[in-house]
C-alpha positions as CSV (number, residue, x, y, z in Angstrom):
1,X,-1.0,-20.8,16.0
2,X,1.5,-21.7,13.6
3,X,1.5,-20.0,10.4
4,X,2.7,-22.1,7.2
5,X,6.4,-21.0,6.1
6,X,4.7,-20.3,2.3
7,X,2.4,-17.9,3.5
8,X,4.5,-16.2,5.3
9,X,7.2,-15.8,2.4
10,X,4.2,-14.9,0.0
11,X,3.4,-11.9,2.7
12,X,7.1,-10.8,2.5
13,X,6.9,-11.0,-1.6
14,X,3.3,-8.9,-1.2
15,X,5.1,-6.9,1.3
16,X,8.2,-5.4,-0.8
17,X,6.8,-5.7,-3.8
18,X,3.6,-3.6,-2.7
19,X,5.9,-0.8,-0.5
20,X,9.0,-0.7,-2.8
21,X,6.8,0.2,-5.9
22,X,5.1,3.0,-3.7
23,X,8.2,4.2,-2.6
24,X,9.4,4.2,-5.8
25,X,6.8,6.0,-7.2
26,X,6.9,8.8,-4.3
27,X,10.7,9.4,-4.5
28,X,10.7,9.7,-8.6
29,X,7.9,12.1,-7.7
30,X,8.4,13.8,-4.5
31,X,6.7,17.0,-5.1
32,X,3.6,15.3,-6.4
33,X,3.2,13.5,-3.3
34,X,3.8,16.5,-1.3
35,X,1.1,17.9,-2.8
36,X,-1.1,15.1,-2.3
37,X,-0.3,15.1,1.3
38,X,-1.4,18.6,2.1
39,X,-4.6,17.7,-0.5
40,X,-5.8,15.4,2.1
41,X,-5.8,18.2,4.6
42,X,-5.1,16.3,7.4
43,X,-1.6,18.4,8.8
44,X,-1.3,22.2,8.0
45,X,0.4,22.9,5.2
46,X,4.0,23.8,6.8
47,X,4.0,19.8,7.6
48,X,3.2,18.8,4.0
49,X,6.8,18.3,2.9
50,X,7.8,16.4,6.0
51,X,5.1,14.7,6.4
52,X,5.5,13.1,3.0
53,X,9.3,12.3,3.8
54,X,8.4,10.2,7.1
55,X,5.8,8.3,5.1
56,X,8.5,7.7,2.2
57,X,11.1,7.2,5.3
58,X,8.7,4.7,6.7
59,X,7.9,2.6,3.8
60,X,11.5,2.4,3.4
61,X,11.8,0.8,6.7
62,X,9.5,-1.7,5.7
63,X,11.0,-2.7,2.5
64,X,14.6,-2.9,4.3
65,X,12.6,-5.1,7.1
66,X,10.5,-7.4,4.9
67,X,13.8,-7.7,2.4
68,X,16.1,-8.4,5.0
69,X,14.4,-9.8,7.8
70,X,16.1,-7.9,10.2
71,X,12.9,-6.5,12.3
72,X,10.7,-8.5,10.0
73,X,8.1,-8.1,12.6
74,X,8.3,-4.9,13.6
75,X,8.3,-4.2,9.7
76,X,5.2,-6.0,8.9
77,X,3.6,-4.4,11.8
78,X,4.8,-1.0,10.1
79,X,3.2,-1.9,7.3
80,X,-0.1,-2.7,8.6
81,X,-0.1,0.7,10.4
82,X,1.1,2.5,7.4
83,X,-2.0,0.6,5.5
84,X,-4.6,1.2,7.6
85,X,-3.4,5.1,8.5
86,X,-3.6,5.4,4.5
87,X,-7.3,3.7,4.8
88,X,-8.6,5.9,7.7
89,X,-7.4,9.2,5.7
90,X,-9.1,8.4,2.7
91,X,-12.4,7.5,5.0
92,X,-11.4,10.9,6.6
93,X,-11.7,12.2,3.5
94,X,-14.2,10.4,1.6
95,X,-16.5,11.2,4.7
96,X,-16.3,15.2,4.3
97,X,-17.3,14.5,0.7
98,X,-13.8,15.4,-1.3
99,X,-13.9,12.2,-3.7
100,X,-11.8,13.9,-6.4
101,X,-8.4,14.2,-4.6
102,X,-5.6,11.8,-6.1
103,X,-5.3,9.0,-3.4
104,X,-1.7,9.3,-3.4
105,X,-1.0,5.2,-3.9
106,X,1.6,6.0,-7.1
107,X,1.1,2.4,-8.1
108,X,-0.9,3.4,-10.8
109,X,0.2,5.3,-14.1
110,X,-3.9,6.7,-14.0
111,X,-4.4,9.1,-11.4
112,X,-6.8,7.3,-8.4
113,X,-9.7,9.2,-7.0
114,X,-10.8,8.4,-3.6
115,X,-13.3,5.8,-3.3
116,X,-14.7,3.0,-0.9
117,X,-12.7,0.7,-2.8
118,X,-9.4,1.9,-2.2
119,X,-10.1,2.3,1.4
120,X,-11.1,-1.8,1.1
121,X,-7.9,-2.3,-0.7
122,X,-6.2,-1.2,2.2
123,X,-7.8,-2.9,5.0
124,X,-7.2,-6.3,2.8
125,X,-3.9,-5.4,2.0
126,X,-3.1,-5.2,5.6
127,X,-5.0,-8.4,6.2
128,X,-2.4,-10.1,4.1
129,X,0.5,-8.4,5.8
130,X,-0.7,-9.6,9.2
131,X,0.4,-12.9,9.5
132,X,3.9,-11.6,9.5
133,X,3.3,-9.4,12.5
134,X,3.7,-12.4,14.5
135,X,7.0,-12.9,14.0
136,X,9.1,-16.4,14.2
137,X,10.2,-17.2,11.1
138,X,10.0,-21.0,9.9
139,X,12.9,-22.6,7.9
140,X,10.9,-22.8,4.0
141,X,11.7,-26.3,2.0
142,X,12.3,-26.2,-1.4
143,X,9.0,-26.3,-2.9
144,X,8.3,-23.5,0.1
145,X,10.2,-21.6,-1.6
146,X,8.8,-21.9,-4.9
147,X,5.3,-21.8,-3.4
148,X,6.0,-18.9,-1.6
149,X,7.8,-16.9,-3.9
150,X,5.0,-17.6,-7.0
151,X,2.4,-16.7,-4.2
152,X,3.5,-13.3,-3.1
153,X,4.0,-12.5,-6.8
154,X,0.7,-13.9,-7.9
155,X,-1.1,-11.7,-4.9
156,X,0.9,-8.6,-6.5
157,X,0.2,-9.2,-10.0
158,X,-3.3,-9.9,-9.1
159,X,-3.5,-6.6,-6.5
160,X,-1.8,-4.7,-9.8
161,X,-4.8,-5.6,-12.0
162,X,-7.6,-5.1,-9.6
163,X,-6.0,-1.6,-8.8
164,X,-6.1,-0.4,-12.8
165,X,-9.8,-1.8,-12.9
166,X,-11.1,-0.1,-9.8
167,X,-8.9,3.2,-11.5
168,X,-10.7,2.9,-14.9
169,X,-13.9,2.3,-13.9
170,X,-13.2,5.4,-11.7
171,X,-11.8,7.3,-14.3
172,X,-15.0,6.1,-16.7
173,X,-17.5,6.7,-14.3
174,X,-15.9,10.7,-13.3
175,X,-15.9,11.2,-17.5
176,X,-19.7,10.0,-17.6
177,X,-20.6,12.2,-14.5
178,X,-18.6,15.2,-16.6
179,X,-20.5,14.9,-20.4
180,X,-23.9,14.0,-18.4
């Protein structure tokens, strides 16, 4: 099934836009995210520190794929591993009951608790990264382009404002539970 050339540029948009910001946010905070990797309790705590460099080292791959194209499907496919790995340890977590460790995202300037939500976020977020798992990229007219482009940004701007709401309501909700 062919996949239209504007969908699959919004993807890439979603796609560099989503990783590069995490990234971002990890590097300019590397011990924080250290920390949140051996909060998860998922590797002992020896692995923490390079555990949290191969996830920074892999969403850096994915960027460099999605920006450049070069092993734009093995990137997206990346990404969509990366996505749902993130999903499966906050269920991991979420299932043994520890709701109040910091999810680890960095996209957020409020600190995330894990929740349901986030692990939805993830899965749908990786929905929107699939199409460009199957490779073949289509030449993009003009108006492709422009599509395309205003698309992946839209999708960002849009994931960007669902993620403060889910964190204030959080945030709200955690305060309530604290005075009550």
């Amino acid at each position: 099934m062919m996949v239209d050339p504007s969908i699959l540029l919004a993807s890439r948009v979603l796609g560099v836009l989503l990783f590069g910001t995490a990234v971002a946010g990890k590097l300019r905070h590397r011990a924080v995210f250290v920390g949140v990797v051996a909060n998860y309790r998922l590797v002992p705590d020896a692995l923490a520190a390079p555990a949290a460099g191969l996830v920074i080292g892999l969403e850096l791959l994915v960027v460099a794929a999605l920006l450049s194209g070069v092993g734009l499907a093995a990137g997206a496919g990346l990404a969509v591993l990366l996505l749902l790995g993130f999903a499966l340890a906050m269920a991991i977590n979420l299932g043994r009951g520890r709701r109040e460790i910091d999810c680890g995202c960095f996209q957020s300037a409020l600190r995330q608790r894990l929740s349901w939500a986030l692990v939805a976020r993830n899965l749908v977020l990786a929905a929107l990264l699939l199409p460009l798992v199957g490779g073949g990229e289509v030449p993009v007219t003009a108006l492709g382009l422009v599509d395309g482009l205003g698309a992946g940004l839209a999708l960002y701007l849009l994931y960007l404002v669902l993620d403060q709401l889910v964190a204030l309501a959080a945030a709200a909700a955690h305060s309530r539970r604290r005075l009550g």
